[in-house]
Structures are given as C-alpha cells and as structure tokens.
C-alpha positions as CSV (number, residue, x, y, z in Angstrom):
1,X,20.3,-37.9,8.2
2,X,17.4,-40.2,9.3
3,X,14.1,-40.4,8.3
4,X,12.6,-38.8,11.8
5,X,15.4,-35.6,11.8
6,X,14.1,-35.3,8.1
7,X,10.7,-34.9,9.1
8,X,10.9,-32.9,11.4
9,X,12.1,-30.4,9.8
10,X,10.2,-30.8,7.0
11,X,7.0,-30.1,10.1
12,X,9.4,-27.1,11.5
13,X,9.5,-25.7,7.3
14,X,6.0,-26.2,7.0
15,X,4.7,-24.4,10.2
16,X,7.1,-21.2,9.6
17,X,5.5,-21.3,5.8
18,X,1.8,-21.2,6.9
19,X,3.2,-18.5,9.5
20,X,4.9,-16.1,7.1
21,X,1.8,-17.1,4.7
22,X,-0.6,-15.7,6.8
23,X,1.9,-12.6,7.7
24,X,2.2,-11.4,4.3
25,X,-1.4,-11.9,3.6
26,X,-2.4,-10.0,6.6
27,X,0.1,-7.3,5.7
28,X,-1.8,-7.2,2.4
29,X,-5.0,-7.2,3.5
30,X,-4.6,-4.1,5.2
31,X,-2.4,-2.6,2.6
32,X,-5.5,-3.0,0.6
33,X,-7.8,-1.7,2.9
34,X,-5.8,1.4,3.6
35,X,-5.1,2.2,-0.2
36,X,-8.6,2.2,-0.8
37,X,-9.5,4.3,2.3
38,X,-6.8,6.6,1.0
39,X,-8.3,6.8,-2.2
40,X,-12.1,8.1,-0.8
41,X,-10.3,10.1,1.3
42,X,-8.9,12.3,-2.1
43,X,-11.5,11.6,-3.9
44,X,-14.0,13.3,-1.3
45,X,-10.9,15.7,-0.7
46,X,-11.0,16.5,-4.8
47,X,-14.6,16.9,-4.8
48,X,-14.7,19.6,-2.2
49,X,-11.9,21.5,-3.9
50,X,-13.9,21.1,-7.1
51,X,-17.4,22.5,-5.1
52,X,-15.3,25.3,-3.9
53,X,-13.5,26.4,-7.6
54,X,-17.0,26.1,-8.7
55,X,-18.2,29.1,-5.9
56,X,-15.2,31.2,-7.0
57,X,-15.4,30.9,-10.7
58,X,-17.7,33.2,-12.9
59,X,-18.9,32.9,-16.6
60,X,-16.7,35.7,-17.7
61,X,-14.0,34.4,-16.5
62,X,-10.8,33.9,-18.9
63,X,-9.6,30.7,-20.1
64,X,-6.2,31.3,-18.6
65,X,-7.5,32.4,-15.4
66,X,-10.2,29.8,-14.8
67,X,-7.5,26.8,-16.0
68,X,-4.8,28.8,-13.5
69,X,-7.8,28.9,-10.8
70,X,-8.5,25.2,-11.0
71,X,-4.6,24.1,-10.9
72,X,-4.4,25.9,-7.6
73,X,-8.0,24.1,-6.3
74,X,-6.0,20.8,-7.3
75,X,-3.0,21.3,-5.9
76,X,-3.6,19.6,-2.7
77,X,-5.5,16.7,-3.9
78,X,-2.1,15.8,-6.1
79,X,0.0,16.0,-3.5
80,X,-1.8,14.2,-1.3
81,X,-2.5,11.5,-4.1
82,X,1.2,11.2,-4.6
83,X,1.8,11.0,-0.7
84,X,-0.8,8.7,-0.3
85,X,1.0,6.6,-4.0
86,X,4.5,6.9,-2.0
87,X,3.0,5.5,1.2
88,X,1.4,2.3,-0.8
89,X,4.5,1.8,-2.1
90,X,6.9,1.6,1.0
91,X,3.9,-0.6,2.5
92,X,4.6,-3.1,-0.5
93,X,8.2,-2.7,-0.2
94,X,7.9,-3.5,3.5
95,X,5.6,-6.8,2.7
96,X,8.4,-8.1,0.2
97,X,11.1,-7.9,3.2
98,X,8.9,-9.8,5.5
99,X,8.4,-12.5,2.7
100,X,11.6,-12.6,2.6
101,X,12.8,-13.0,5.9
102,X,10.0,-16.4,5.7
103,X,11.4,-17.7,3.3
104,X,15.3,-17.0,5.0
105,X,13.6,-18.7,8.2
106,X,12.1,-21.5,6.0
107,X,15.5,-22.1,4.6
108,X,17.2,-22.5,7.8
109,X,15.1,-24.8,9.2
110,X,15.3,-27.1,6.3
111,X,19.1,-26.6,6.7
112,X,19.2,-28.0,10.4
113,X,21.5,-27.3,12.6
C-alpha cells in the first residue's frame, strides 16, 4: 500500500467518524430533550391526579381507604412513567446500533477495498 492510498483512507475514516459523531450526538440530544419533556409531562400529570385525590378525600376518612384511594389516583402516572422509562430505553438502544454501524463503516473504509 502507498503512502497516498493510505491517506486517503485515513481522510475517508475520518469524515465517516465526524459523521456518525455528530449522528449519535444528535440522536442524544433529542433523547435528552424528550426524556425531560416526558418527565414534566408526569409530573404535571401526577400533580393533577394528586389535586383531584385531594377533592375526593375527607378527614374521616380511613387509613385503608384513603391509601387505597390514592393508589388508584397514581395508577396512571406509574404507568405512564414506566412507558415513558421503556420508551428512553429503546431510544438508547437504538443510539448504540447507530454507533455501531459508524464504527462498522469506519472499519471498512480503513480496510479498503
């Protein structure tokens, strides 16, 4: 191999790096952004179920009935919590697959033909 076929792709390996850099950083970014969104969204969502177990429940209430009360208020903000959790979680997966395809392409084009 020559000096000019080694730098070349050594350029080709450098541009697909800064590519699938900027890829996986941007498919961070808005896995970021959207976790956090996500994370208003049930905390605003908790809040309101909280206001509204507050309307319904009285002073004389029993312990058992006021927990039981408040578990069914809940039960919506932790599944959406744990939907929102599963989502995050098949974004990251999906972000480690692109990285890896990069690097794959990275590989190959240090490989040559």
């Amino acid at each position: 191999m020559n000096a000019n076929t080694m730098l070349d792709r050594q350029h080709a390996a450098n541009l697909l790096a800064w590519q699938g850099a900027m890829r996986v950083s941007g498919l961070l970014s808005l896995s970021l952004v959207g976790s956090v969104r996500k994370g208003l969204e049930t905390y605003l969502l908790c809040l309101r179920h909280g206001a509204d177990y507050i309307k319904s429940a009285s002073l004389g209430d029993t312990p058992e009935k006021a927990v039981s009360t408040y578990a069914d208020a809940m039960n919506e903000c932790v599944e959406k919590s744990w939907q929102d959790y599963r989502n995050s979680l098949q974004i990251w997966l999906l972000t480690q697959d692109e990285a890896l395809i990069w690097v794959n392409k990275i590989d190959r084009a240090l490989a040559g033909p």
